[in-house]
Each structure stands twice: as C-alpha cells, then as structure tokens.
Backbone as a chain_set.jsonl record, in Angstrom:
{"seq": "XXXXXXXXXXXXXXXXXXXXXXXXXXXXXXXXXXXXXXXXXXXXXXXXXXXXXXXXXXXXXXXXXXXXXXXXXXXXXXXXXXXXXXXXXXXXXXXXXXXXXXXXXXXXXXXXXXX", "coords": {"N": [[165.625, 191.082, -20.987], [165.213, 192.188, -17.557], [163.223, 194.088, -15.534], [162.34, 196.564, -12.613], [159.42, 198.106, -13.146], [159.415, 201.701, -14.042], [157.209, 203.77, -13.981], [156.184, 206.879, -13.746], [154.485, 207.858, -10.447], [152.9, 210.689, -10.104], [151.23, 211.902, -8.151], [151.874, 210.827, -5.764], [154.387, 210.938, -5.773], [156.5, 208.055, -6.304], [157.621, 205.518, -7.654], [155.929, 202.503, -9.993], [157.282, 199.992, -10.121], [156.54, 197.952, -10.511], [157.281, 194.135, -11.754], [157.729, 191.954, -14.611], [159.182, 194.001, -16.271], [159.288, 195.541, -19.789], [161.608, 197.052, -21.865], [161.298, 200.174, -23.246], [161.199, 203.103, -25.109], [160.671, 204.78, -23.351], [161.066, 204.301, -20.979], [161.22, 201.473, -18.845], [158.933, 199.261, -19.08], [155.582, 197.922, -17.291], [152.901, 195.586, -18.237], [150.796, 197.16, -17.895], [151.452, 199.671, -17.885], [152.636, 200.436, -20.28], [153.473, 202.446, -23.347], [150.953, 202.144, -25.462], [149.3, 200.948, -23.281], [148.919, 203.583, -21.752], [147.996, 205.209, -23.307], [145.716, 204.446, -24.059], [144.867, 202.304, -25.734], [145.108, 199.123, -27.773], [147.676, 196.655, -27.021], [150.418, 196.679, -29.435], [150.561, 194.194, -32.078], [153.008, 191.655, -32.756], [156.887, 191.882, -32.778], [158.14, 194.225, -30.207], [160.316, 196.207, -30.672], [161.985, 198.651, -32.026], [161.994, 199.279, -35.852], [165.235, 198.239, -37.202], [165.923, 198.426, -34.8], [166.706, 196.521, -31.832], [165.751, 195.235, -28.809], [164.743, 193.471, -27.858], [166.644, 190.818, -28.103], [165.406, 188.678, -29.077], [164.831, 189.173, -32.063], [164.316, 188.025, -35.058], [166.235, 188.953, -37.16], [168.125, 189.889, -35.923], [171.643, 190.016, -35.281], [174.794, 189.823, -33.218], [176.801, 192.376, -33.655], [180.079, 193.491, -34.467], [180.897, 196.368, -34.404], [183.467, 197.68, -34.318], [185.926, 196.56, -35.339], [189.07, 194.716, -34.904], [189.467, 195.87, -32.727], [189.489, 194.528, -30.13], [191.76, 193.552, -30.252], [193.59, 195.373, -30.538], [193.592, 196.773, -27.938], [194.772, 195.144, -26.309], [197.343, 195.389, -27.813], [197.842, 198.339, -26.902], [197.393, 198.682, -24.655], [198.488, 199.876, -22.575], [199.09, 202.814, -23.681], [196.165, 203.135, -24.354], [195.383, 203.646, -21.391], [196.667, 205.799, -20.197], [195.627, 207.662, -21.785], [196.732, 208.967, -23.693], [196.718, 210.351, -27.342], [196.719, 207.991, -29.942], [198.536, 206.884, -32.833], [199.001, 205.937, -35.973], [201.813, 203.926, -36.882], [203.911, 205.38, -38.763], [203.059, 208.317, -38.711], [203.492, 208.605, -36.033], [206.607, 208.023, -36.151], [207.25, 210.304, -37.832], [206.331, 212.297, -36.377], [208.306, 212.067, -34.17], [210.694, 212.554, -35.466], [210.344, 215.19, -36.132], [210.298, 216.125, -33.174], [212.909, 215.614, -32.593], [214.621, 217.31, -34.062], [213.668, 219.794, -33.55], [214.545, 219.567, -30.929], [217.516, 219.541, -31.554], [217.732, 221.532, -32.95], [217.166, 223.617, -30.903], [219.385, 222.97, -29.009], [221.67, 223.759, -30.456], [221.128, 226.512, -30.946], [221.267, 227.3, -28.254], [223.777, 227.011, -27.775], [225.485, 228.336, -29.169], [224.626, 230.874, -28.082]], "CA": [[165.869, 192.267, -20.206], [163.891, 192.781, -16.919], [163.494, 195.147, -14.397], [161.177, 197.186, -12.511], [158.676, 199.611, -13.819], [159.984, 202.869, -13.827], [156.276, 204.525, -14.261], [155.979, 207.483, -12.108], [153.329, 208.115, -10.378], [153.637, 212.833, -9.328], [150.772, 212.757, -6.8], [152.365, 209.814, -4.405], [155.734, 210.952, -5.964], [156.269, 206.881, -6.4], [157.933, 204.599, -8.907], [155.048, 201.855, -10.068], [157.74, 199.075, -9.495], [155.984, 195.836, -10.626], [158.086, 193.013, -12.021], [159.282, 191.824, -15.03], [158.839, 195.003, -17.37], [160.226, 195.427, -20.679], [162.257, 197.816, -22.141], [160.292, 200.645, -24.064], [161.4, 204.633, -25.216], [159.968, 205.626, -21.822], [161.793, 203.444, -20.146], [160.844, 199.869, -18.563], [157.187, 199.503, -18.359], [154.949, 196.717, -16.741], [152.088, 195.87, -18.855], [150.144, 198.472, -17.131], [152.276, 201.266, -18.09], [153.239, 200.264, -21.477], [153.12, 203.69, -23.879], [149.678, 202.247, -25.535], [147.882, 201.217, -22.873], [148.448, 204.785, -21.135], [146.866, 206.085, -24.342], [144.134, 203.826, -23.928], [144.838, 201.498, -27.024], [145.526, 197.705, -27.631], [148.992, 196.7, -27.286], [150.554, 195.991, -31.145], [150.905, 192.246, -32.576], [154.604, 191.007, -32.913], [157.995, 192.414, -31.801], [157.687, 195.22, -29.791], [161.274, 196.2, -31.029], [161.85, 199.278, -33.033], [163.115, 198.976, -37.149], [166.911, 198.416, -37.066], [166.939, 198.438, -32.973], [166.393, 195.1, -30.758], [165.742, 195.503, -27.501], [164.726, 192.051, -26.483], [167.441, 190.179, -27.938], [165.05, 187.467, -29.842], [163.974, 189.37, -33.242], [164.887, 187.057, -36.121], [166.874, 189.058, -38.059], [169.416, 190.717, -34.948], [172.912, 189.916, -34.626], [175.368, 190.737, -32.91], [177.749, 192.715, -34.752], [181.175, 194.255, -33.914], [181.29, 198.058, -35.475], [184.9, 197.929, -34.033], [187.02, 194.864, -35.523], [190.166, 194.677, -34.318], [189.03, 196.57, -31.53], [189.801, 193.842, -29.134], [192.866, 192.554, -30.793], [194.784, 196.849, -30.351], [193.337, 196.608, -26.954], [196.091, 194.1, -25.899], [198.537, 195.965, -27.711], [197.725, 199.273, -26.91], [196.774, 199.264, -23.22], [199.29, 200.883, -21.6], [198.771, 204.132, -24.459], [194.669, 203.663, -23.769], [195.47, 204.144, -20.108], [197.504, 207.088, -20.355], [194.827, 208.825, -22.403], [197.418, 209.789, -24.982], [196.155, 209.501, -28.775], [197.132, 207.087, -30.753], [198.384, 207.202, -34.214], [199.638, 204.85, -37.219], [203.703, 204.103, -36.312], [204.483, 205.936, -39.833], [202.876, 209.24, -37.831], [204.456, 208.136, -34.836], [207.892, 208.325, -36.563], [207.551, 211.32, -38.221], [206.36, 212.943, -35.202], [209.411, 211.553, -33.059], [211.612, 212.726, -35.833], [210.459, 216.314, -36.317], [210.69, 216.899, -32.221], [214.249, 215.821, -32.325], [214.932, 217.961, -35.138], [213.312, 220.623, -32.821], [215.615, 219.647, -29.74], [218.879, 219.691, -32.094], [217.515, 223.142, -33.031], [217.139, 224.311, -29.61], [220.588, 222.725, -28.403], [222.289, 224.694, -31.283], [220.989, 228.448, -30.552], [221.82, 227.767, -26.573], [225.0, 226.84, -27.527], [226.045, 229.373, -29.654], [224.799, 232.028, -27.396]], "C": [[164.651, 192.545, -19.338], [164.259, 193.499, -16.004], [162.496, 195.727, -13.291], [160.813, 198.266, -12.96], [158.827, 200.689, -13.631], [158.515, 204.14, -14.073], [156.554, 205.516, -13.551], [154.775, 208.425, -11.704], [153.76, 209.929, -9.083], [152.477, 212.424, -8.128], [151.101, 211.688, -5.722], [154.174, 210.061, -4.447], [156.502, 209.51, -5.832], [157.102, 206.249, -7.491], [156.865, 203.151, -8.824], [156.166, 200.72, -9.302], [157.394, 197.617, -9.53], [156.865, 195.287, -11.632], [157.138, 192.597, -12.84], [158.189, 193.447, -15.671], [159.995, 194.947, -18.492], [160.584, 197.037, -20.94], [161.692, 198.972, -23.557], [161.105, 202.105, -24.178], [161.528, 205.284, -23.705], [161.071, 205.275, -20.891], [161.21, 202.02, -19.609], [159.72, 200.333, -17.912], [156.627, 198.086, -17.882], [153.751, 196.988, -18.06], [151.508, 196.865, -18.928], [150.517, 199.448, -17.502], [152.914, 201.796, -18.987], [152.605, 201.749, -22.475], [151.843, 203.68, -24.816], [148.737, 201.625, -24.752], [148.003, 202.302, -21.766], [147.829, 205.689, -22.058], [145.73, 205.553, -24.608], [144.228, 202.927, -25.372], [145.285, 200.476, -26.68], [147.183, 197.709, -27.709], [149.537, 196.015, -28.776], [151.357, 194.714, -30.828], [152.645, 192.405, -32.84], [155.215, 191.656, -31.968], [157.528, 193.698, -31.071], [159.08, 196.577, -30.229], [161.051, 197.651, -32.092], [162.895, 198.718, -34.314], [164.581, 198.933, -37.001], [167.05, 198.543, -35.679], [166.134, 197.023, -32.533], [166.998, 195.25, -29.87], [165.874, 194.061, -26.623], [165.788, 190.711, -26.833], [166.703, 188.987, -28.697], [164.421, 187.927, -30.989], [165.08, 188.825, -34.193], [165.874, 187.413, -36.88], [168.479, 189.414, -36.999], [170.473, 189.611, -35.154], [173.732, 190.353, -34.427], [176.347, 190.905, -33.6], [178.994, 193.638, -34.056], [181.421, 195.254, -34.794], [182.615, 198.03, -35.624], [185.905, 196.27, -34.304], [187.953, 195.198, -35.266], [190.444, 195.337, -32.849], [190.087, 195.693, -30.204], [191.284, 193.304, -29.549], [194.041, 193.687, -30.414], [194.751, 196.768, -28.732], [194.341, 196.171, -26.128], [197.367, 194.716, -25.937], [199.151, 197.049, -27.19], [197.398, 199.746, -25.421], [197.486, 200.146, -22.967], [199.208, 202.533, -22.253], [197.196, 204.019, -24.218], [194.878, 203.994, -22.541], [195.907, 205.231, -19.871], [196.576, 208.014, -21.145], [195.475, 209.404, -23.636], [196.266, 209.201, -26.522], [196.819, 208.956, -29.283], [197.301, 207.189, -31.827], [199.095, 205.968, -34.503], [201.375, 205.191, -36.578], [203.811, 204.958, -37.77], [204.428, 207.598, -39.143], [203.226, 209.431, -36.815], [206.055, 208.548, -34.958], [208.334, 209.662, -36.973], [207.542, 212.202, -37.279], [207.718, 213.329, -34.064], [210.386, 212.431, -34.121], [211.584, 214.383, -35.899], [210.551, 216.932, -34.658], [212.156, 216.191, -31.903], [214.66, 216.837, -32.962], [214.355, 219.938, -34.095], [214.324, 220.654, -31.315], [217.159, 219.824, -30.549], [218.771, 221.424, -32.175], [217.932, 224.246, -31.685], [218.889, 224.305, -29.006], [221.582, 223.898, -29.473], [222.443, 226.257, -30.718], [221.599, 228.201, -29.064], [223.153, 227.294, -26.434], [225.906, 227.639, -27.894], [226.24, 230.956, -29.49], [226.001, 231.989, -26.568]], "O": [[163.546, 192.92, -19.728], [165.422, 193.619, -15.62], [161.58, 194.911, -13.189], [161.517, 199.25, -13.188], [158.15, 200.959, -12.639], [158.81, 205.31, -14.319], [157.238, 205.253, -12.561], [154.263, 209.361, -12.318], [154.388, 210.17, -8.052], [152.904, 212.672, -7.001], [150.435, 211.793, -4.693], [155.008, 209.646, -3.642], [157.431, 209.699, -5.047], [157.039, 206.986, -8.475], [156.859, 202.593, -7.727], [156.042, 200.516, -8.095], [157.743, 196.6, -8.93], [157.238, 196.107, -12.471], [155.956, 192.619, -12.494], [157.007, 193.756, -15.522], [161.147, 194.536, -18.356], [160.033, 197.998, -20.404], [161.709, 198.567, -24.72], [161.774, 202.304, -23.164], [162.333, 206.066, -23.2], [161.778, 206.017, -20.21], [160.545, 201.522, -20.518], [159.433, 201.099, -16.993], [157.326, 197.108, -18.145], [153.612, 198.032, -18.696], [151.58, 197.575, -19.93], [149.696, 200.363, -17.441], [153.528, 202.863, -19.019], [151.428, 202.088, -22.346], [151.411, 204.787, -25.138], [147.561, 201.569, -25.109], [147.279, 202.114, -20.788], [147.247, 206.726, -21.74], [144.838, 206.067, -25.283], [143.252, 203.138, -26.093], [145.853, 200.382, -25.592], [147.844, 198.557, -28.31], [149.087, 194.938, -29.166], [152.19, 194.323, -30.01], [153.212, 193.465, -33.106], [154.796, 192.009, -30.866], [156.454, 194.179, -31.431], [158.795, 197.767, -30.088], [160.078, 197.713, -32.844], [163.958, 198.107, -34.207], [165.037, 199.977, -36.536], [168.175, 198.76, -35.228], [165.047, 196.668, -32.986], [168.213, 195.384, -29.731], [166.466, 193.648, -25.625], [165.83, 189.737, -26.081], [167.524, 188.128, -29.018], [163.39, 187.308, -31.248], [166.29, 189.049, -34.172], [166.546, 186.519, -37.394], [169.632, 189.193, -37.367], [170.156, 188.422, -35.186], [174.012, 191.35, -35.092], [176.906, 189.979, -34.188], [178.738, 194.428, -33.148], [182.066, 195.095, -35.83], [183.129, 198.266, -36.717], [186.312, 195.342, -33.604], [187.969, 196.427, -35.338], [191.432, 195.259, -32.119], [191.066, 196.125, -29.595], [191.768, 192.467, -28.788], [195.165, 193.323, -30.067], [195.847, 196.696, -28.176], [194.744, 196.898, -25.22], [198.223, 194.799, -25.057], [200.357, 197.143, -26.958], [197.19, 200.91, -25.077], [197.124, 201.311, -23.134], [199.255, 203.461, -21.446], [196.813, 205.095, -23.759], [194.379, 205.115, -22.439], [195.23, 205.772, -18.997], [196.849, 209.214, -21.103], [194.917, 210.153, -24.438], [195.496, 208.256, -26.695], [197.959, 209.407, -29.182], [196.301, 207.645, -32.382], [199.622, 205.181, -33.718], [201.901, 206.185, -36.077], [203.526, 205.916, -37.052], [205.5, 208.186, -39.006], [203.342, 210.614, -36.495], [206.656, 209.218, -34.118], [209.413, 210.165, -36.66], [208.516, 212.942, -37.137], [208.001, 214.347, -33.434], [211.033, 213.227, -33.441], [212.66, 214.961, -35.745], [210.844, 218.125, -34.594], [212.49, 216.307, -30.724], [215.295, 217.544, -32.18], [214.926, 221.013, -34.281], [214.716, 221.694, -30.785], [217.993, 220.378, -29.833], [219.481, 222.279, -31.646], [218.673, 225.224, -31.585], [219.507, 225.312, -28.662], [222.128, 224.856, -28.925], [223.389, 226.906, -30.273], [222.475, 228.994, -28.72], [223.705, 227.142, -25.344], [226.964, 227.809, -27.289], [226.986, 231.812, -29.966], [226.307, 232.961, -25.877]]}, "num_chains": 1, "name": "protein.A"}
C-alpha cells in the first residue's frame, strides 16, 4: 500500500506529498512524517502493523478471512431483493408473513362486503 504523504503542513497550508508512504493511524506518512520521528524518536524494529490489524499485507500470521461465508454464494441468489433494499428474511418468515397479510386482505374483503 502506497501513496502520497498526507502530512500537513498549516503555515503553507500544503500536503507534504513525497512518494511511497505507508499507511499509519495518521494517515500515510513518508519516512519524514512517520508518528515517531515527529516526536523526535527512532522508528520501532519489525512490523509496523498494529496487534490483530495488518496494514501492509506481509505480517506472518495475516490471512485473509471471510467474516461473511456464504456471503457471496446469497449474493447471486438474492440480488434482485439486495437491490430493492427490501430486508430479507428466512423463507419460513417469508411464508408466515405472506400468509398473515392474506389473512388480513380476506379480512378486509369481508367487512367491505358486508357493508
């Protein structure tokens, strides 16, 4: 992950802008602008990566993991209801649903018929 340095410098009102920078809290720093050496300290040994997050994509233990399984598999089935924005439920909830607003239109047809 590179980019340019997003430092910013208030009295030129400026973005630093030097090439590659990595990816830090702050946002993408160049060496220069990295969050210890603007505190005046050495930059730390190994990953630069926080516990449980990877940023750069090469710490030994990362992989990638899918939170959402089947995710991609409803996707397929389900487009045309993700597009529409409606929510989605289990067909058993689906059914019951469908069955208690007929049961609500029989209702209705009844009273306006009997008036």
């Amino acid at each position: 992950m590179t980019g340019p340095c997003t430092h910013w410098y208030g009295a030129t009102a400026t973005r630093c802008g030097a090439v590659p920078a990595r990816h830090y809290l702050p946002g993408m720093r160049c060496p220069a602008h990295t969050p210890a050496a603007l505190a005046g300290q050495p930059e730390p040994t190994g990953q630069y990566c926080a516990p449980k997050r990877c940023y750069c994509g090469d710490c030994p233990w990362w992989t990638p993991v899918n939170h959402y399984p089947g995710l991609s598999d409803s996707w397929v089935t389900d487009a045309r209801a993700i597009a529409s924005g409606k929510r989605r439920s289990s067909p058993e909830q689906y059914a019951a649903a469908k069955a208690t607003v007929a049961e609500q239109q029989e209702r209705n047809r009844r009273l306006r018929s009997s008036s």
